[in-house]
N, C-alpha and C positions, 0 to 999 in steps of 0.2 A: 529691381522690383522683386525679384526674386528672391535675395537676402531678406529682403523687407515681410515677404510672405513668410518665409519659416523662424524669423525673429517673432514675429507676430502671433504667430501658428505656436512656438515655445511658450511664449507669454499665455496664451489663452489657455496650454495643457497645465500648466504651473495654476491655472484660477479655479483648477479644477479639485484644487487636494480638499478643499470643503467637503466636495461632493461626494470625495473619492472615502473620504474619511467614514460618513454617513454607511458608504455601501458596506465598508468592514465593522460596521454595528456599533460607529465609537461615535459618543456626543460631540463635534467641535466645541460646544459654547460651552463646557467646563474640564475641568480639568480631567486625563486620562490616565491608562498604565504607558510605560514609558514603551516606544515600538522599536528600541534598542534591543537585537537580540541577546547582547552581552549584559544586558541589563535585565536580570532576573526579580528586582523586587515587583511586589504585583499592587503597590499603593500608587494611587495616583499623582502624577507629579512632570507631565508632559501636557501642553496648552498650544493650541493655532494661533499663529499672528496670521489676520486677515490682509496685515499692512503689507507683506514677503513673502504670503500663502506659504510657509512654510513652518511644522510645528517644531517646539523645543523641551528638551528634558532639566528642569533647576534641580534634577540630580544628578546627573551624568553628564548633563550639557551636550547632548547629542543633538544635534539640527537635521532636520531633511525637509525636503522638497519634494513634491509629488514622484521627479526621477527617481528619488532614491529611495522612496519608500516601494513604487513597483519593482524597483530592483529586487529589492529586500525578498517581499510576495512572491516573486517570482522566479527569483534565482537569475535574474538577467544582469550580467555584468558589465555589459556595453553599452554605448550612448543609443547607438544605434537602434537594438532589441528594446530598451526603455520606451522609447520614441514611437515605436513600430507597436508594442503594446499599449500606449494609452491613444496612439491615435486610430487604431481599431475602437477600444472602446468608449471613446468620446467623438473622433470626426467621423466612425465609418469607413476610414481610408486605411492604408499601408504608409508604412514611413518612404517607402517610395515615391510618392504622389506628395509628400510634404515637400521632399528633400529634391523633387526632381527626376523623372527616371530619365530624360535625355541630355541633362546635363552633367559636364564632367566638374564638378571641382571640389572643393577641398573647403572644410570647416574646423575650426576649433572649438567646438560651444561645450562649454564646461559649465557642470551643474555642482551643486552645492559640495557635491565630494569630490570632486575633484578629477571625474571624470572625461576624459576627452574624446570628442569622435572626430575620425577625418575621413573621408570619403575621394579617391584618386580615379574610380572607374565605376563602372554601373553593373561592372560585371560580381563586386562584392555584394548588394543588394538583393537580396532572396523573399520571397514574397514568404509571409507564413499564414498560417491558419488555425492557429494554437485557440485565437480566440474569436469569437462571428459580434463583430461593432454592433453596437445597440444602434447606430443609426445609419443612417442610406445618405448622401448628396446628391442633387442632381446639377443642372445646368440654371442658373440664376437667369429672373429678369434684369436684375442690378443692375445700376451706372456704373457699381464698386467691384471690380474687378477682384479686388484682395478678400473683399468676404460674403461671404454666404449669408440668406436669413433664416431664421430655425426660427420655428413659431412653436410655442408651449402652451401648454394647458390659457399661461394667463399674464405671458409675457412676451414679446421679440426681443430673441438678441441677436446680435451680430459674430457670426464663429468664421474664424480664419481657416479655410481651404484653398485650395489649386482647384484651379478648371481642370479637370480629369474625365470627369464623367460628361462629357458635352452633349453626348448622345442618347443618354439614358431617360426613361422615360417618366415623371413623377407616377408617386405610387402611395394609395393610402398606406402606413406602415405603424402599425400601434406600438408602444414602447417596450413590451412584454412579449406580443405573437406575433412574429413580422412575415408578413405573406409579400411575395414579389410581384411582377410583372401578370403572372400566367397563374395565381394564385390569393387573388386578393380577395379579402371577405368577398367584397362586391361581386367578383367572378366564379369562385368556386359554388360547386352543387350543395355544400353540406353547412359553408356560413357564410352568416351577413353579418354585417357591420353593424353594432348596437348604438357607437354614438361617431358618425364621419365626421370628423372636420376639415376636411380637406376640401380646396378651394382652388381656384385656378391662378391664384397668385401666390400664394403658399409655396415656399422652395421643401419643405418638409416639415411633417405633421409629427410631432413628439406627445402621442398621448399615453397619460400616464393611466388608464383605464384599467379598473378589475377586469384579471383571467379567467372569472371562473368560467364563465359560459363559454371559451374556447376551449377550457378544460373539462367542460359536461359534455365541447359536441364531439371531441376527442377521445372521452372514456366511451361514445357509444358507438363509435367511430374504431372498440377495439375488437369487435368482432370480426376486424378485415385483419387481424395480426395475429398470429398466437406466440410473438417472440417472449413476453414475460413468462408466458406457460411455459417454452421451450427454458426459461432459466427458473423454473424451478416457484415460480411466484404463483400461486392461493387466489383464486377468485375473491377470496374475502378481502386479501391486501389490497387489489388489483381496483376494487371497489373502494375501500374505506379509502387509499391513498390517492381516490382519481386518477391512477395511471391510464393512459392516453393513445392513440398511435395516431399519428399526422403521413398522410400517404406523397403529402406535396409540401413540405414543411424545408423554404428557404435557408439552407445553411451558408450561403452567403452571395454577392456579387463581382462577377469577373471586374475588376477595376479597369480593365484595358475596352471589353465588348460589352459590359452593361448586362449579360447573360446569367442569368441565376445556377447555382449550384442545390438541386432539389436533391432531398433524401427524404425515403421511405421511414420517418423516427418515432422509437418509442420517445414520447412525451410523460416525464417524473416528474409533477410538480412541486416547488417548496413551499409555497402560500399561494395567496391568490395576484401575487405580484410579481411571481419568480418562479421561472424550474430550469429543468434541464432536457435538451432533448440526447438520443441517443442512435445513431446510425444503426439501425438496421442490416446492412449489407455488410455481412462478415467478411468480404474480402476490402474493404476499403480502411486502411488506418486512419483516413480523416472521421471523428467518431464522436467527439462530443460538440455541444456548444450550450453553455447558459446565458439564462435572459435573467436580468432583474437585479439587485442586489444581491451580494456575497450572501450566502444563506449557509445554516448547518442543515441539513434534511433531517427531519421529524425532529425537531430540537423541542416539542411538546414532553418531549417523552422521559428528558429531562428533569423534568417536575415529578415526575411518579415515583414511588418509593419500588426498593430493592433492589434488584438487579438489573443494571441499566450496562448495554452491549456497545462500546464505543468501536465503529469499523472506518474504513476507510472510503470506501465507494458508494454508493446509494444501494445498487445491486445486492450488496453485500449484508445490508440493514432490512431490504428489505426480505431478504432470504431469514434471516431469523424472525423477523414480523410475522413468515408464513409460516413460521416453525410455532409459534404461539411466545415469543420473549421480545421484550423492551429493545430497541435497538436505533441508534441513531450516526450518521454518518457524515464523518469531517466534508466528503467532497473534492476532497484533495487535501494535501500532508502540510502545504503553507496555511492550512486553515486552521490548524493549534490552536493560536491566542486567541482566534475566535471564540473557537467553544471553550476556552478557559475564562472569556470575558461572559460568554451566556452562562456559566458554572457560577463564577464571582457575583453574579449578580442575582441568582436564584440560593440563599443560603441556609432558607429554612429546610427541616427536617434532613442533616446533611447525613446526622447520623442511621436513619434507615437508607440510605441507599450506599450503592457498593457499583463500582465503575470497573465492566472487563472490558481491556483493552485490549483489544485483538485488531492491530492493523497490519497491512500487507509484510509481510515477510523479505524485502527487499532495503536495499539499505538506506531509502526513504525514510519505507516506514518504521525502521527501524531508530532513526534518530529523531521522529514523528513523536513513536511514543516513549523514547528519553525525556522529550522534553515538555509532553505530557504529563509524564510522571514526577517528573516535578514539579511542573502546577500543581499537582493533586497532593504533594507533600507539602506544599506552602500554603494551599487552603485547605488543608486536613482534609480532605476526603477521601476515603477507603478505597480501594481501586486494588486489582489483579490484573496483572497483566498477563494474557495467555495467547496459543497458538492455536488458535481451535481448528483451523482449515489445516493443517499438517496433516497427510501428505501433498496437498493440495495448494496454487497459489494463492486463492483468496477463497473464502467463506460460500460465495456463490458458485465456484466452481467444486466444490467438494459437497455443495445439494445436490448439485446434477449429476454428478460420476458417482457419488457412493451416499447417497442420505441416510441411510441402516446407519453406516458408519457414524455422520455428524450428529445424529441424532441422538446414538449412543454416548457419545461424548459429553451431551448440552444436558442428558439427560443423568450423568453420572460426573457432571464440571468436578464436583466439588470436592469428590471421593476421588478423583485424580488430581483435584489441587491440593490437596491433604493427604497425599499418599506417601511416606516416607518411608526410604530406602532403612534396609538394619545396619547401624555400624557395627561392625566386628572387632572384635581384638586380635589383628593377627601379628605374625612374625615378623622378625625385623628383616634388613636387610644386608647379605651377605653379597658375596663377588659375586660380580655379572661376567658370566659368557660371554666375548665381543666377538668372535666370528660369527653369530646368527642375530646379529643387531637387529634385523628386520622380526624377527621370530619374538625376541625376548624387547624390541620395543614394542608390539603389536603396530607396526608400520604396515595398516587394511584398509582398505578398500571398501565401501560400503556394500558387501557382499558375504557369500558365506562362505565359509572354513571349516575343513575337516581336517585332524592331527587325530589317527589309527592304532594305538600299540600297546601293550600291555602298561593295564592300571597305575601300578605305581611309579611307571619313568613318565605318564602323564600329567601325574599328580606331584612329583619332582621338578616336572616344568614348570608348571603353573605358579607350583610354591616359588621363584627363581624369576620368573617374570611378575608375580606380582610384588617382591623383595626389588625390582629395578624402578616397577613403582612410574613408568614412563607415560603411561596415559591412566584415566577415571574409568578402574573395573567394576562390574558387575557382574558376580557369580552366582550362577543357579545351577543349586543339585539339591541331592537329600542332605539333612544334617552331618550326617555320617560321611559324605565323601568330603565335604568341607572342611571336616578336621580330623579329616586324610593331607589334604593339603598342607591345612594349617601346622600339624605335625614337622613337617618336612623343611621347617623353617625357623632359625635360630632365633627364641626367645632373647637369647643374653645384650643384644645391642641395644642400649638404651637412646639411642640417637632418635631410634625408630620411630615413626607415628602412625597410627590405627584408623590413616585414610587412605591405604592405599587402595581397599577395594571393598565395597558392601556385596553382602548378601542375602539371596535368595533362595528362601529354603524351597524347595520342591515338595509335596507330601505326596502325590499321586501322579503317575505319569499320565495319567487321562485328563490332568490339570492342567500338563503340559503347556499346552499352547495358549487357553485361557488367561494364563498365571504369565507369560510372558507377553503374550499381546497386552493385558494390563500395565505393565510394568514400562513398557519400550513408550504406550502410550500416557503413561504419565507423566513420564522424563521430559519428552516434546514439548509439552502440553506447558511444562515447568519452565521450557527454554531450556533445558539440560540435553544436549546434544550429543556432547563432543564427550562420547564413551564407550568403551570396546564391551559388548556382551557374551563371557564365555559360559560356555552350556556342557554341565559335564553328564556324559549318559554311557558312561563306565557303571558297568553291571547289570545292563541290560540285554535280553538277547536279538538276534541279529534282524528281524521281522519288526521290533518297537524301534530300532533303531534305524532300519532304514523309514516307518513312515513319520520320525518325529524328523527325520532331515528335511524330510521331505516339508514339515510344514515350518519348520524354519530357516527354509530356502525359501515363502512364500514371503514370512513376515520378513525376512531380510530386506526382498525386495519391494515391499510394501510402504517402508518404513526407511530405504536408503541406510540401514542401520549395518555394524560392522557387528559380527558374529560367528566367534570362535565356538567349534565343537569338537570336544576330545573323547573318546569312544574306544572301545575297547576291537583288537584287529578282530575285521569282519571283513564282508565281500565289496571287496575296495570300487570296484566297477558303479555297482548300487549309489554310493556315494559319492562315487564322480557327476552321477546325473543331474544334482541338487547344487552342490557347490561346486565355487569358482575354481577352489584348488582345495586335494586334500595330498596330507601329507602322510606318509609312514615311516614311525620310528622303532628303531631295531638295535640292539647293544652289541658290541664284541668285548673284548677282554680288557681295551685301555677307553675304548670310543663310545660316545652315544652316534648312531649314523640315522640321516633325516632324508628319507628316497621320497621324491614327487617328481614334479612336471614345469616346463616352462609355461610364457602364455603361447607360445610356438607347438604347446604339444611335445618337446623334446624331454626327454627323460633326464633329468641331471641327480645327485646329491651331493651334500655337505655333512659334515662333523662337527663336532665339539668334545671332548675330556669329560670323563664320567663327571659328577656332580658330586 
């Protein structure tokens, strides 16, 4: 009987790719973009057979099956997590409860790719809670053991479950706002139930009912919360977007006890048929759950000409919406093709608008907006990709800790997206020094650096390591010390090329820091990271030099950025306070000698051969 339920239970998940198709915004009944990730063309040429519920590509001939397509969505590579995933969002249950939790044995069920699960003990089975089931089961009046009845809007079917929940209590439970046991429209102080259908024969009510009025008793219901305040959200957004707080807002039920899992949640709606709520309690990792269809949040915004803010989280959209710009948000990083299918299908006026992509910074999002950006090069549409939340992980946390900052940024995008470094002509490159490999590669630390000693063995070095050419320099001084440098470095090799290092001219020392905070924050901003900033303040004296260490000991650390400063000898103590390590160079008659410090504090030096 058992085999017979999760044979069953497989078949009914596999009748579900119609539906599942719908919720990722794609028509079944004509033809689609191909949902092959290897398959990049974006014309339509992938069709559902209703006969095998499963769709196919007559250009690449890729087949799947509802498994494989949540695989795909999801990043779930095993039978087991596929399983466990659509039967949260179609039966309500855990793949536990399909598969058995007290029986031991062993399956092969292979789905169209070719995937297999086997199951030896109970002890591999892990409940998850990644996603909260759009539906509840209870305990059947049924003759039929094997299936459940689920009543709709406007039809009964029949859906294969396990008796699991035998003791659970039926519950009215709408499709979109699901209140439990201790929270039903009916019960709670603040709502009622606008249209009940629930009956006493009824094993589960699936109503597909407008949210709005859960989402008006919710927005008035947010004066019990101040958490969107607390991240930086606008009364204005807070309102125009219906944001919500639900004080008793079911995130899911114990499959074992029938007991509801209540959180305190901000409620983000997506329309009036879909949101997302959002855990409240900062110590609890279990933190999201969406109701409704796959959505992009604020995908209106789409439509508007200019500059439209592609981010990753809701949070994160909405934090530029308070800022006063255009912003909308995947939702999560498998949700690409989505908003490249809501792009493809909205194609007028493509040329006023301009697409910045700014999503998380981690290696998600970073292959998020690769593949992004390719969409946007196959449907021509303009797009920047930037890092606006840098130093920060996401957009909504760099509101909260530093808004001056984001602000400045959003408010001067374009004059750091257009900022370009000067190429120089400089010298070629001659023999490198290999006993100070660390020195003459700039092998740093995202910290600051101080090298102490008279002028022209500074400007010797510099010329010498930027001739090794080992990492992307950026020099800033006056004109004049630059080609000091440049001087110090042998024109005649034509091998040479005139990228070893831009620069920055300095005109004013009171510019100082403006002229380099600019600069460091452009780079970012550009995705240009990965490059060493030497700061020459040779011929300055000893009071401008120690307070410009000092503020670029700040932006060092502001900005994770690596930051050489060579300086003419001064009161070495001073400049230990700022940076990580400085160093002092000194000549004798055959030797350059290099005297600093370990990270132990111990005193060492090293040499190298005049130059």
């Amino acid at each position: 009987m058992f085999d017979n339920d999760f044979e069953r239970t497989k078949e009914y998940l596999k009748s579900k790719l119609y539906d599942y198709l719908k919720e990722k915004g794609i028509n079944p009944n004509t033809s689609f973009r191909c949902l092959n990730p290897a398959h990049t063309d974006i014309h339509p040429s992938m069709g559902f057979n209703r006969n095998n519920n499963t769709v196919h590509c007559f250009a690449c001939n890729a087949t799947y099956n509802i498994f494989d397509l949540v695989g795909l969505d999801y990043s779930l590579s095993t039978f087991k997590e596929r399983l466990d995933k659509l039967s949260q969002m179609y039966l309500g249950i855990n793949a536990n409860h399909v598969l058995g939790r007290d029986k031991l044995i062993s399956h092969n069920h292979e789905n169209q790719s070719g995937v297999s699960f086997g199951i030896v003990n109970n002890d591999i089975i892990n409940d998850t809670n990644e996603t909260l089931p759009k539906q509840n089961f209870y305990n059947s009046s049924s003759n039929d053991n094997s299936f459940k009845v689920v009543q709709t809007d406007n039809h009964v079917i029949k859906s294969p479950i396990l008796n699991t929940l035998t003791n659970a209590t039926p519950t009215y439970i709408p499709q979109s706002a699901v209140f439990g046991r201790n929270n039903t429209f009916a019960d709670a102080d603040n709502f009622s139930p606008q249209n009940s259908m629930y009956s006493a024969k009824e094993e589960l009510v699936e109503i597909k009912n407008n949210c709005s009025s859960y989402f008006k008793q919710c927005n008035e219901n947010i004066i019990h919360c101040d958490y969107f305040k607390q991240r930086g959200i606008c009364d204005e957004v807070i309102k125009r977007f219906k944001l919500g707080y639900d004080e008793k807002f079911v995130a899911g039920i114990d499959a074992n006890s029938g007991d509801q899992f209540l959180w305190k949640a901000a409620i983000i709606p997506y329309n009036d048929f879909a949101y997302m709520a959002r855990n409240t309690d900062p110590f609890n990792k279990d933190r999201i759950r969406k109701r409704g269809n796959i959505e992009i949040f604020n995908e209106q915004a789409l439509l508007t000409n200019g500059p439209i803010f592609i981010t990753e989280g809701e949070f994160d959209a909405l934090s530029l919406e308070s800022l006063g710009y255009k912003a909308v948000a995947l939702g999560g990083v498998n949700n690409v093709k989505l908003l490249c299918d809501k792009l493809s299908s909205n194609t007028q006026n493509l040329d006023k608008r301009i697409l910045y992509i700014s999503l998380d910074n981690d290696k998600a999002g970073i292959e998020a907006s690769n593949n992004l950006i390719n969409a946007c090069i196959h449907m021509h549409i303009a797009f920047k990709q930037i890092n606006i939340a840098y130093p920060y992980k996401d957009i909504n946390e760099a509101l909260v800790k530093n808004k001056t900052n984001l602000v400045e940024k959003l408010n001067n995008l374009e004059q750091f997206l257009n900022y370009k470094l000067q190429n120089q002509l400089i010298a070629k490159e001659q023999k490198f020094i290999s006993n100070i490999d660390d020195l003459i590669d700039l092998n740093l630390s995202p910290n600051l650096y101080v090298i102490s000693g008279k002028p022209i063995l500074l400007h010797i070095l510099i010329a010498n390591i930027i001739k090794e050419c080992k990492t992307q320099i950026i020099y800033a001084s006056s004109y004049n010390q630059w080609q000091l440098v440049c001087n110090n470095i042998n024109l005649q090799n034509d091998n040479y090329t005139n990228k070893a290092a831009k620069f920055i001219q300095i005109n004013s020392i009171t510019d100082l820091k403006q002229d380099i905070d600019f600069v460091v924050n452009a780079c970012h901003i550009q995705n240009q990271t990965d490059f060493s900033l030497i700061v020459d303040l040779c011929g300055y004296h000893n009071q401008i030099i120690s307070d410009m260490i000092a503020i670029l000991g700040d932006i060092s650390i502001k900005y994770s950025q690596k930051i050489l400063v060579i300086t003419q000898e001064c009161n070495t103590k001073e400049l230990e306070g700022h940076a990580l390590q400085v160093i002092n160079v000194e000549q004798n008659t055959s030797d350059v000698i290099f005297k600093t410090y370990d990270k132990q504090g111990q005193t060492f030096e090293f040499s190298m051969c005049k130059y």
